[in-house]
ROSE-4610 file (N, C-alpha, C; in Angstrom, 1 decimal, always signed):
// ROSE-4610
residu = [X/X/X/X/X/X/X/X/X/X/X/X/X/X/X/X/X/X/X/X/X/X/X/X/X/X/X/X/X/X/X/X/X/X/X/X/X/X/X/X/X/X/X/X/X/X/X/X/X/X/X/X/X/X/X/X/X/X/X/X/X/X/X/X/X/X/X/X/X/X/X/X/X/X/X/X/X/X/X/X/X/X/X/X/X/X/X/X/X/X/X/X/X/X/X/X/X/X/X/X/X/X/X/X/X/X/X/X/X/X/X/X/X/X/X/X/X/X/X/X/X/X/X/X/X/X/X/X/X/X/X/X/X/X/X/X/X/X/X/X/X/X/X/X/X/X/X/X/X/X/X/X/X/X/X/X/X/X/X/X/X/X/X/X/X/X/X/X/X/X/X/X/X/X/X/X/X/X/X/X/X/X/X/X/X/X/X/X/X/X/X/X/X/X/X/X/X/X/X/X/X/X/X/X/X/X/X/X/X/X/X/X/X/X/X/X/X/X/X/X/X/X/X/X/X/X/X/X/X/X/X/X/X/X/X/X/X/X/X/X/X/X/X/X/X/X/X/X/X/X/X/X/X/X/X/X/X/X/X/X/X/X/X/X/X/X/X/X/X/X/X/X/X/X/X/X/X/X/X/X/X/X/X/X/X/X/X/X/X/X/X/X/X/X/X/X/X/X/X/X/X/X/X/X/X/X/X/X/X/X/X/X/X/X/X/X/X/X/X/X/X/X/X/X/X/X/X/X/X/X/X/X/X/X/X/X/X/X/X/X/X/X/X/X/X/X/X/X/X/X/X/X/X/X/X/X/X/X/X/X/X/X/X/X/X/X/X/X/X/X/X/X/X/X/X/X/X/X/X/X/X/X/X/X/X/X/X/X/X/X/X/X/X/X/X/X/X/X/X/X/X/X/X/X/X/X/X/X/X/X/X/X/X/X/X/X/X/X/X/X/X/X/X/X/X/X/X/X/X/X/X/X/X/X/X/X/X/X/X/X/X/X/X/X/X/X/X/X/X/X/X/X/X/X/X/X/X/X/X/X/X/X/X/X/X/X/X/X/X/X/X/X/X/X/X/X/X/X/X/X/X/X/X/X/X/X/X/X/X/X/X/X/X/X/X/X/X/X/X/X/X/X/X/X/X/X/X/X/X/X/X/X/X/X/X/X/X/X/X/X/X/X/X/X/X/X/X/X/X/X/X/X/X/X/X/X/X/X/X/X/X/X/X/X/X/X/X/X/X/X/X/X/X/X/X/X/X/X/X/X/X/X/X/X/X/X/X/X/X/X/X/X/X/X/X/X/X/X/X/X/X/X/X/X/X/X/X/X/X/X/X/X/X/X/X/X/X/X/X/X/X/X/X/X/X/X/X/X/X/X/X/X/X/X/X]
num = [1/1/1/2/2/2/3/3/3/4/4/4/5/5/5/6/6/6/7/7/7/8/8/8/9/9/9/10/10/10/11/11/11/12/12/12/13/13/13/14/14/14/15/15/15/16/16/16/17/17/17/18/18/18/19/19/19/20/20/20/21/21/21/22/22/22/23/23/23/24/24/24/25/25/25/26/26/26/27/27/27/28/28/28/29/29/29/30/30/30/31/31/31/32/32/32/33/33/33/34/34/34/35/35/35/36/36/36/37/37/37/38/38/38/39/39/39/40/40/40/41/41/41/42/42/42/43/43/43/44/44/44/45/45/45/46/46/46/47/47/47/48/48/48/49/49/49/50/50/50/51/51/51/52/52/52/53/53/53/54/54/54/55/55/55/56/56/56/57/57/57/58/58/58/59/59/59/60/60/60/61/61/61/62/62/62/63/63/63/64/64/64/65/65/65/66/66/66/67/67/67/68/68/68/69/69/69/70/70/70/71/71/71/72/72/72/73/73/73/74/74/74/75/75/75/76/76/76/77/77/77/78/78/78/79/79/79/80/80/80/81/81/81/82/82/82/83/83/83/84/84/84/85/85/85/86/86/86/87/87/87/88/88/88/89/89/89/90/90/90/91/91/91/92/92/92/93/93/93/94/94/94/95/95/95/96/96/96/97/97/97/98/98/98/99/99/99/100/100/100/101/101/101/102/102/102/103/103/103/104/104/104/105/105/105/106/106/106/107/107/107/108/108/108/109/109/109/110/110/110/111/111/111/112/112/112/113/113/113/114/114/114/115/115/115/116/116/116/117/117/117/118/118/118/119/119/119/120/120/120/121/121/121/122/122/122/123/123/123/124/124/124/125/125/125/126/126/126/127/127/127/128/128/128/129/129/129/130/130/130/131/131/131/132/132/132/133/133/133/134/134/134/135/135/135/136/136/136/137/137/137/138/138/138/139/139/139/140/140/140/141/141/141/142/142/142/143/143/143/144/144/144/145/145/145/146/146/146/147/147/147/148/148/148/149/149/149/150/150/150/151/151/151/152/152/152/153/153/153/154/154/154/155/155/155/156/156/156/157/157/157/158/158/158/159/159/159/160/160/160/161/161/161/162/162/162/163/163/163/164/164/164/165/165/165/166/166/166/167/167/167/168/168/168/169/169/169/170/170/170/171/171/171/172/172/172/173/173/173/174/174/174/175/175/175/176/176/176/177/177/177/178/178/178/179/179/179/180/180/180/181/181/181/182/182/182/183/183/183/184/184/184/185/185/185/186/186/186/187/187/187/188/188/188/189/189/189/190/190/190/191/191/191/192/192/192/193/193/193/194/194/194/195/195/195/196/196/196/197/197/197/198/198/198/199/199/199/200/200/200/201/201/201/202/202/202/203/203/203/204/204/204/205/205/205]
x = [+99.5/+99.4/+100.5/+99.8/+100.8/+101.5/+102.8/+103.9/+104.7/+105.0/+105.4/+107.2/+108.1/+109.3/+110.1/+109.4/+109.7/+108.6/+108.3/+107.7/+106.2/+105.5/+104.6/+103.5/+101.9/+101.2/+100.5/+99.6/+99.7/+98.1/+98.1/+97.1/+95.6/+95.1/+94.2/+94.1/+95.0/+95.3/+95.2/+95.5/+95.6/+93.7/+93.4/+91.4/+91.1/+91.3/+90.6/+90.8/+91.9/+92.6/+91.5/+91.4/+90.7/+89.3/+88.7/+87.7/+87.1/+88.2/+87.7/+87.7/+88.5/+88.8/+87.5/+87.2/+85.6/+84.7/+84.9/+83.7/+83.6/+84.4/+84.8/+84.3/+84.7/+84.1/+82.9/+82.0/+80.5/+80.1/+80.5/+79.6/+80.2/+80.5/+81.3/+80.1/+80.0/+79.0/+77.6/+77.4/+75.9/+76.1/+76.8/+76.4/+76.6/+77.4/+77.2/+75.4/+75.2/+73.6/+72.8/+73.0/+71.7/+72.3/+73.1/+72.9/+72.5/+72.9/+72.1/+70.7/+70.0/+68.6/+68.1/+68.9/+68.2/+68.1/+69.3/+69.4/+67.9/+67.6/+66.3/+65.4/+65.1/+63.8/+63.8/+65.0/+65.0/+64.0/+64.6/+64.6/+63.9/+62.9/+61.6/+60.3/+59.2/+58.2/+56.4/+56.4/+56.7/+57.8/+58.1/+59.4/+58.6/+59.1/+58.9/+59.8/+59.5/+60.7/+59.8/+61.1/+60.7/+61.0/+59.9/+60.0/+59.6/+60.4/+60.5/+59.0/+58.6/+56.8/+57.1/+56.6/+56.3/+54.7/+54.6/+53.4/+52.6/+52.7/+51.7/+51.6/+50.6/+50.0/+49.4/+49.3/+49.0/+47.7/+46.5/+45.1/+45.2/+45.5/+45.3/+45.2/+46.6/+47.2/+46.8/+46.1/+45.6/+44.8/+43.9/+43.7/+43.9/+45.0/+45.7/+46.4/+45.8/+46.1/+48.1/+48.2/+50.1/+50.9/+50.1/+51.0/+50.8/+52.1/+51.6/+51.6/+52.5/+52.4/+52.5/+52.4/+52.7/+52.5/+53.6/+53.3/+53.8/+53.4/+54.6/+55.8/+56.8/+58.2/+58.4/+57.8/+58.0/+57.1/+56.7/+56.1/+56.4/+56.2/+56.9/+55.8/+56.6/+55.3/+56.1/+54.9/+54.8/+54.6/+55.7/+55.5/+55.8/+54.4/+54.5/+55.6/+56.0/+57.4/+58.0/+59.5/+60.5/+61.2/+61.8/+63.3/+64.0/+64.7/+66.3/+67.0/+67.1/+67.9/+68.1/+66.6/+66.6/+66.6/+66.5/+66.4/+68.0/+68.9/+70.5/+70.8/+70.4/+70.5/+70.2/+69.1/+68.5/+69.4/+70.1/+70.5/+72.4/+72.8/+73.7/+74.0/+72.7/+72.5/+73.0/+73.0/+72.4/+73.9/+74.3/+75.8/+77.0/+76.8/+78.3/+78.5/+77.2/+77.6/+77.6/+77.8/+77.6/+79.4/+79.7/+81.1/+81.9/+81.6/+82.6/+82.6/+82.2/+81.4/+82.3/+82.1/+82.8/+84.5/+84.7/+86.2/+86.8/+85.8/+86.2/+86.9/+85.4/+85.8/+86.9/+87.1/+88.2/+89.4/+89.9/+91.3/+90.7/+89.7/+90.1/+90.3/+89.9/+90.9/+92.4/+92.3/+93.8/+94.9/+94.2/+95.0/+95.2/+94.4/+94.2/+94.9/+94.7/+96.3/+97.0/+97.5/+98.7/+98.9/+98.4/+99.2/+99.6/+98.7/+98.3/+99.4/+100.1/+101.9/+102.3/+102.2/+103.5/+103.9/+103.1/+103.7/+102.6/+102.1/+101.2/+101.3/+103.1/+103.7/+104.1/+103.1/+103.8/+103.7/+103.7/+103.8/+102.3/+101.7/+100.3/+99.0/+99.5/+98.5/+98.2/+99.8/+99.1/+98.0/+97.9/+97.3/+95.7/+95.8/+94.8/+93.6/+94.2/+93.9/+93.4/+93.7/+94.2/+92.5/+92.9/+91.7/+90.0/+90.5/+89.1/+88.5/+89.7/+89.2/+88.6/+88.9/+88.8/+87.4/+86.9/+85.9/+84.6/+85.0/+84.0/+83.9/+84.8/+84.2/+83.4/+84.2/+83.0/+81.7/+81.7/+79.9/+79.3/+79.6/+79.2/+78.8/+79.6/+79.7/+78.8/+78.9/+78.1/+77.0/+76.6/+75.4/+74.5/+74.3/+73.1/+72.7/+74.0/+73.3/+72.8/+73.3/+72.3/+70.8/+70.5/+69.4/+68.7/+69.1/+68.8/+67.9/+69.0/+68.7/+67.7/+67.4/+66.8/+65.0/+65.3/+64.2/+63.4/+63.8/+63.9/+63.5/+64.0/+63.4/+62.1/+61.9/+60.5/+59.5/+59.8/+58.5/+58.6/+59.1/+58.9/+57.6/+57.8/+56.8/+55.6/+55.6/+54.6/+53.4/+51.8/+50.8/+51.1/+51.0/+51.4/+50.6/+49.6/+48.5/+49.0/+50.2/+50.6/+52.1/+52.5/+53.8/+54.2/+53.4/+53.3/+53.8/+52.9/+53.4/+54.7/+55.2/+57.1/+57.9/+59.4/+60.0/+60.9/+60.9/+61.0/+63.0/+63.4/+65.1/+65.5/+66.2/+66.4/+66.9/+68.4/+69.5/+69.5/+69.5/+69.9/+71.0/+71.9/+73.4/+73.5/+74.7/+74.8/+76.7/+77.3/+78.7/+79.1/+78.2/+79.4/+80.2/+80.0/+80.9/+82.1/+81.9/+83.1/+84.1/+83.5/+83.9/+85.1/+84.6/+85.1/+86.0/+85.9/+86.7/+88.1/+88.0/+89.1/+90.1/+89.4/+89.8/+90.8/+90.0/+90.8/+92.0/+91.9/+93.1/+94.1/+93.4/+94.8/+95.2/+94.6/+95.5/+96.1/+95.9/+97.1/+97.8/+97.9/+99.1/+100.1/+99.5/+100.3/+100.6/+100.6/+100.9/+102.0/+102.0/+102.4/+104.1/+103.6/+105.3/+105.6/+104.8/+105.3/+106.5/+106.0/+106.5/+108.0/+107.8/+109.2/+110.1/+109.7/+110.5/+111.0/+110.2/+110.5/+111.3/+111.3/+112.9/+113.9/+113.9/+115.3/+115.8/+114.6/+115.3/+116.2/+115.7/+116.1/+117.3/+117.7/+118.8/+119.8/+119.8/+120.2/+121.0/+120.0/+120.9/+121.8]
y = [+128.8/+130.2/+130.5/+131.1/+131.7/+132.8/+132.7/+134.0/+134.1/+135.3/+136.1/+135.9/+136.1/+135.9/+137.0/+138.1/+139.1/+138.9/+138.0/+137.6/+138.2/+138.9/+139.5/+138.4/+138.8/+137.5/+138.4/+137.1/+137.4/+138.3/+138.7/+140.1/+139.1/+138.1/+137.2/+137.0/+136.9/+136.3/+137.9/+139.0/+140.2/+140.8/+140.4/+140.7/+139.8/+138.6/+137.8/+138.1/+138.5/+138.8/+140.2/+141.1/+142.1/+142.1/+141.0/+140.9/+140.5/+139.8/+138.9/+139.8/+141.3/+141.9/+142.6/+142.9/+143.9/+143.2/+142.1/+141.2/+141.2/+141.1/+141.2/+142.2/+143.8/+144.5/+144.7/+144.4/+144.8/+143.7/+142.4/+141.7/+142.3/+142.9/+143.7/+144.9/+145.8/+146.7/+146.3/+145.1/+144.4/+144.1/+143.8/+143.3/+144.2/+145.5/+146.9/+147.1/+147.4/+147.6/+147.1/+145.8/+144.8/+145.3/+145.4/+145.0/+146.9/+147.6/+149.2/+148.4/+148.3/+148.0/+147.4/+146.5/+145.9/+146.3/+147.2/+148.2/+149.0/+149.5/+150.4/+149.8/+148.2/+147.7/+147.1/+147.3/+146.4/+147.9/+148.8/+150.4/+150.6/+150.8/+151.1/+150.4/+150.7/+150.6/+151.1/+149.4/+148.1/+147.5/+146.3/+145.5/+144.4/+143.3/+142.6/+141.5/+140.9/+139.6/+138.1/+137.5/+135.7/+135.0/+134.8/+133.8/+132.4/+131.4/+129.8/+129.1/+128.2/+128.1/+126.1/+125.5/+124.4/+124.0/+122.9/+122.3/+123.5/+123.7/+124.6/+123.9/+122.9/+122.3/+122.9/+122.5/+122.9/+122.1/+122.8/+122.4/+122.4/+123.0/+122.8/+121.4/+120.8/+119.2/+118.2/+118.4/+117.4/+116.5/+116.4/+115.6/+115.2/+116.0/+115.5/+113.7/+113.0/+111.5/+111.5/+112.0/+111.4/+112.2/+112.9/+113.6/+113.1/+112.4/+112.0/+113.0/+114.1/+115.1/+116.8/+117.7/+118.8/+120.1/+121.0/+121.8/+123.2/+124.4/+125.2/+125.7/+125.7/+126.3/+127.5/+128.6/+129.6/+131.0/+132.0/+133.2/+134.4/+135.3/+136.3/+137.2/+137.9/+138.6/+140.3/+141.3/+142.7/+143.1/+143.2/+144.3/+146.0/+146.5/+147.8/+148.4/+147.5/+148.0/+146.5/+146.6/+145.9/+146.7/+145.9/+146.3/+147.1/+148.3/+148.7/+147.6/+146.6/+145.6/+145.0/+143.8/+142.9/+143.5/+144.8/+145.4/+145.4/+145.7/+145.9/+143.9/+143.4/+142.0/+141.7/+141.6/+141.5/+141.9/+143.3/+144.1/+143.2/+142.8/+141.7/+140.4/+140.1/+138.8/+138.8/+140.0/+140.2/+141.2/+141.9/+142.6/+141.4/+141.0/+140.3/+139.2/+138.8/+137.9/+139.0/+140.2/+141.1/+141.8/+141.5/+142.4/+141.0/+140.2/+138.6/+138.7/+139.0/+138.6/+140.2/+141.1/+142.3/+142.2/+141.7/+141.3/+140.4/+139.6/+138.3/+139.3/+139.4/+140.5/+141.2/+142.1/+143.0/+142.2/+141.2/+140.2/+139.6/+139.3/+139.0/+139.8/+141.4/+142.2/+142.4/+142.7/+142.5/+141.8/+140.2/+139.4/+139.1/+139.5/+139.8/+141.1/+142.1/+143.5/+142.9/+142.2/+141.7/+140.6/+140.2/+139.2/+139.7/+141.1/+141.3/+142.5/+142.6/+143.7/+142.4/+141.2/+140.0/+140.3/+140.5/+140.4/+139.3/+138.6/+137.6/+137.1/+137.3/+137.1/+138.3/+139.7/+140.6/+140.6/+141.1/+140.9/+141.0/+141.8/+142.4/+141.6/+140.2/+139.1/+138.4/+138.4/+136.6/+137.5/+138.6/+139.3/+139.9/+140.0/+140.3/+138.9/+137.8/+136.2/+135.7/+136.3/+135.7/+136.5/+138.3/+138.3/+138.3/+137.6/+137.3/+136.1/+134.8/+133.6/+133.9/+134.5/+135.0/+135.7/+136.4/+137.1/+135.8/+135.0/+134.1/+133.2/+132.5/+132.2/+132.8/+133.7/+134.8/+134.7/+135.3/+135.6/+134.0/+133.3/+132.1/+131.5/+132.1/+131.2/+132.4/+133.3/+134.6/+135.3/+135.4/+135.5/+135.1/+133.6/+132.7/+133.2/+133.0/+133.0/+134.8/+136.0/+136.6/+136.4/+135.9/+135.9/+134.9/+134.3/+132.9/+134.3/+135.3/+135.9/+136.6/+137.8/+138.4/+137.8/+137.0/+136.5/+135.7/+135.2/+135.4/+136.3/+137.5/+138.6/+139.0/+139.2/+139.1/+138.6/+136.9/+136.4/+136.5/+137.0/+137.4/+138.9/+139.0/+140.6/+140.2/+139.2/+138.6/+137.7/+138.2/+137.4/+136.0/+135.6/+133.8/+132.9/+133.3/+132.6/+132.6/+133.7/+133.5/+133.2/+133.4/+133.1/+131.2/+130.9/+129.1/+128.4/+129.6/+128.9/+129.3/+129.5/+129.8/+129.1/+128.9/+128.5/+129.2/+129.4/+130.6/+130.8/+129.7/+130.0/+129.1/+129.2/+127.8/+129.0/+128.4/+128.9/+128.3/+129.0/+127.7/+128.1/+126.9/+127.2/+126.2/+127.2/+127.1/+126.6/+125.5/+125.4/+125.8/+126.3/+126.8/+127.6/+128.6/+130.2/+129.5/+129.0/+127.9/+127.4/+126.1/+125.8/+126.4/+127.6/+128.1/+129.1/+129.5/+130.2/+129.0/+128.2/+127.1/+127.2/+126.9/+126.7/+127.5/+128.7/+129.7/+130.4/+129.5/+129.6/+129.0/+127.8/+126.8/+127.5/+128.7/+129.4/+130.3/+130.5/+131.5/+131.3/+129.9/+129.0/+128.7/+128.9/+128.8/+129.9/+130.4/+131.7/+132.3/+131.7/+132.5/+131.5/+129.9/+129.5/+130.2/+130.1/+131.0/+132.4/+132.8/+134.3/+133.5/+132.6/+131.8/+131.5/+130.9/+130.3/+132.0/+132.8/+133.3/+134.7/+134.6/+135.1/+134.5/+133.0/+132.3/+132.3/+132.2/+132.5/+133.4/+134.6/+136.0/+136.1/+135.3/+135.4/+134.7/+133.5/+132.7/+133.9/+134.6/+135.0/+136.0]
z = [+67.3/+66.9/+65.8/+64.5/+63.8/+64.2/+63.9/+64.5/+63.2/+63.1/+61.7/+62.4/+61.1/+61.7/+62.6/+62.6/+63.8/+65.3/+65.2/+66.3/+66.1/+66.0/+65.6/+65.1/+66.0/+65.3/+64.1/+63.4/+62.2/+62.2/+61.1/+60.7/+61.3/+60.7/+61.4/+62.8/+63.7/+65.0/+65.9/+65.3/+65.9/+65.5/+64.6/+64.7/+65.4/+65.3/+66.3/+68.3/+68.2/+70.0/+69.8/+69.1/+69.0/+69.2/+68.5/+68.6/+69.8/+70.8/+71.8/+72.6/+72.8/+73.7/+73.8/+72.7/+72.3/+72.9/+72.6/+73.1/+74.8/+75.4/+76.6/+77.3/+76.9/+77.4/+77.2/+75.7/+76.1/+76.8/+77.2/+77.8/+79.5/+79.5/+80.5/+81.3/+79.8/+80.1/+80.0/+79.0/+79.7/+81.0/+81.8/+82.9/+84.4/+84.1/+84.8/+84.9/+83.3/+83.0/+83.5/+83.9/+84.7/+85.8/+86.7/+87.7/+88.1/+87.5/+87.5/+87.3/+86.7/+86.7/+87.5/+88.2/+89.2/+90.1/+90.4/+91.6/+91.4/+90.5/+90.6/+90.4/+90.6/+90.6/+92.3/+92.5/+94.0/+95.1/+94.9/+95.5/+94.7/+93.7/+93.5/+94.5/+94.1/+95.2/+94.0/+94.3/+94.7/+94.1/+94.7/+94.3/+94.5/+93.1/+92.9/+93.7/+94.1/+95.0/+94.5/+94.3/+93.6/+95.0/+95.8/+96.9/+96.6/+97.4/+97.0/+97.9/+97.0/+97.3/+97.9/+98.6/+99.1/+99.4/+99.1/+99.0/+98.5/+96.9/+96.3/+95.2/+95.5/+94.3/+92.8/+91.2/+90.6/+90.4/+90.2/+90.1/+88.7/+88.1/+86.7/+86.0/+86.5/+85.9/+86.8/+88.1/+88.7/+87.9/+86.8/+86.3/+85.1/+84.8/+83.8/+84.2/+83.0/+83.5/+83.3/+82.4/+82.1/+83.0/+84.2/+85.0/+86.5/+87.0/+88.3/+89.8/+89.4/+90.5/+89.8/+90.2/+90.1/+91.1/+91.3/+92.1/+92.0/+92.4/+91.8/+92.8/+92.3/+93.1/+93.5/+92.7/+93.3/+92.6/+93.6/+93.3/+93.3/+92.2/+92.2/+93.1/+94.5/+95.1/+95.1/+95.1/+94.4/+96.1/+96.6/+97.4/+97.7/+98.8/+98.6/+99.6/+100.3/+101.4/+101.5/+101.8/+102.1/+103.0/+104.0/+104.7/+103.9/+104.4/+103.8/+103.5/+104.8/+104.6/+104.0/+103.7/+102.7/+101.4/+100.7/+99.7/+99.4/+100.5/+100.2/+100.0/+100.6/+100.4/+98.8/+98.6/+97.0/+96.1/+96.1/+95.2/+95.6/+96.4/+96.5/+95.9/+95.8/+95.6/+94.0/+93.4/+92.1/+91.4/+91.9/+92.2/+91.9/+93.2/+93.3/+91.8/+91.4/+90.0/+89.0/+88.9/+88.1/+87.9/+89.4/+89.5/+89.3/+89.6/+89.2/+87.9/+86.9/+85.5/+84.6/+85.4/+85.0/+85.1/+86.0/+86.6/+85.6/+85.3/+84.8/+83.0/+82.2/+81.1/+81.3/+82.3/+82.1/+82.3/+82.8/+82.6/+81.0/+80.7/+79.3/+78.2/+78.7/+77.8/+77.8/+79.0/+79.3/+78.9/+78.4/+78.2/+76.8/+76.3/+74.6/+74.5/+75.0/+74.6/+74.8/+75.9/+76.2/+75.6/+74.8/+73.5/+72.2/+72.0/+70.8/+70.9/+72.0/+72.4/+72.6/+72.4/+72.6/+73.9/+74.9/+76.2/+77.6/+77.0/+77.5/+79.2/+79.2/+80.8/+81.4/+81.3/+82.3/+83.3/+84.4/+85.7/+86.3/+85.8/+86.5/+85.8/+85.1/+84.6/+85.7/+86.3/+87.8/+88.5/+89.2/+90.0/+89.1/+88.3/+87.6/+87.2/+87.0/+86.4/+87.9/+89.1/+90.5/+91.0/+91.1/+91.8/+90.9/+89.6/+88.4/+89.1/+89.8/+90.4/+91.8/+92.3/+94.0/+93.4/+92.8/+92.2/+92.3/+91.4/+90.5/+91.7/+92.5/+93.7/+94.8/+95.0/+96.2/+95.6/+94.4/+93.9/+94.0/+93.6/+93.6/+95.2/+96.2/+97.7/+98.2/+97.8/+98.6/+98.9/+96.7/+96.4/+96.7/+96.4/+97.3/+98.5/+99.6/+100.8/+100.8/+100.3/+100.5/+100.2/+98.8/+98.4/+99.6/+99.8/+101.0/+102.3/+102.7/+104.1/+103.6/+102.3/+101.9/+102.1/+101.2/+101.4/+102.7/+103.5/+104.6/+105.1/+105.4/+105.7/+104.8/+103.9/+103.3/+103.7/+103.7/+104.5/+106.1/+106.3/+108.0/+108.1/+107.4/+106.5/+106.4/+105.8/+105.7/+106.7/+106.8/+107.8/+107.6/+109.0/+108.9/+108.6/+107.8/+106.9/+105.6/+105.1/+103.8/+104.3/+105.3/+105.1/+105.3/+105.7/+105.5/+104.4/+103.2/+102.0/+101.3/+101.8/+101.4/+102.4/+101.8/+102.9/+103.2/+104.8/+105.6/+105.0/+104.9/+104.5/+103.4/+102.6/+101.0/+100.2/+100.3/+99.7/+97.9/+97.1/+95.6/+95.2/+95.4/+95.3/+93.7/+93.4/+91.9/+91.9/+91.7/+91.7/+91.0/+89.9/+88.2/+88.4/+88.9/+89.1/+89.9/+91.2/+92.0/+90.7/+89.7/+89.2/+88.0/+88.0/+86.9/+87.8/+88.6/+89.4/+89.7/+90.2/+90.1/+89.1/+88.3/+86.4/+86.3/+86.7/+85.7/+87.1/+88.4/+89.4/+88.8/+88.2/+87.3/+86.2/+85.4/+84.3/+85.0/+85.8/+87.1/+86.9/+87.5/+88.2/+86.8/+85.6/+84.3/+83.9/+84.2/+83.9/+84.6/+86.2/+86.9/+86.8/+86.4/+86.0/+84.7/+83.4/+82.4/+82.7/+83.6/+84.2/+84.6/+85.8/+86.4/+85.0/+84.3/+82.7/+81.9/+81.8/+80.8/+81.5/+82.9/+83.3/+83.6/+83.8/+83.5/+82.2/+81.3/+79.7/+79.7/+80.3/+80.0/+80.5/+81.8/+82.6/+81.7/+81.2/+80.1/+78.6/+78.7/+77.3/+77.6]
């Protein structure tokens, strides 16, 4: 990083921190927006729900020769009632990566003012950087299994002539949010000696 000789970064380095911050928040407020929208498609009537499909062969490609199997995975079914329940489930499933994702943006504003005041180590970064990681794991370990219960509940809703073809429980776990939740535990944890160092400095002069 260029740094001007009163410490100050340079006119380049303060639009770019700016830019990232902006950026930050609208992908911030895109992702309030979906998850409002999806709240009013879950709680509207009908609701649409993506249930996971087994042995549902595709007839189309069966005789397609260069294709040795095909089936489909899953169907989006339009129903005219759902559970309270599984409707607060759905709208969970769909939330929690919405508020991890929002959490996450708002420490990367944060962290961009706070460089762009030259104060990168204040105190209210570890805790802020801290519950962005606690965030990005939860949504990742949590969301699934709602969507997992939700649906579940759905095909329980459902006559056992159609509910055969779904499977009654099948979680789809996703490690990236995990992964990245770790990561950025480890920019914590640098941050949080940064903080250790730059009040022994201080004590030093």
């Amino acid at each position: 990083m260029m740094i001007k000789s009163d410490g100050r970064p340079s006119m380049l380095e303060a639009v770019t921190l700016g830019l990232v911050a902006t950026g930050a928040v609208s992908i911030a407020v895109g992702a309030l927006s979906g998850a409002i929208g999806r709240g009013l498609e879950v709680f509207a009537s009908p609701v649409a729900v993506a249930l996971p499909l087994h042995d549902a062969p595709m007839p189309a490609l069966e005789d397609v020769g260069v294709v040795a199997s095909a089936e489909y995975t899953e169907s989006v079914v339009e129903l005219d009632s759902v559970d309270a329940g599984a409707r607060w489930l759905l709208l969970g499933e769909s939330a929690l990566p919405a508020l991890a994702t929002i959490i996450v943006c708002m420490s990367l504003w944060w962290l961009g003012y706070s460089l762009i005041r030259q104060r990168a180590f204040r105190r209210s970064m570890v805790p802020v950087l801290g519950t962005a990681s606690l965030g990005l794991i939860a949504a990742g370990m949590i969301a699934p299994l709602l969507g997992g219960i939700a649906r579940t509940q759905v095909v329980e809703q459902l006559p056992d002539s159609a509910a055969d073809t779904f499977w009654t429980f099948l979680v789809r776990f996703d490690p990236s949010p995990i992964g990245w939740g770790i990561a950025l535990a480890l920019v914590t944890t640098a941050f949080e000696v940064g903080q250790r160092m730059q009040r022994d400095t201080e004590g030093l002069v």
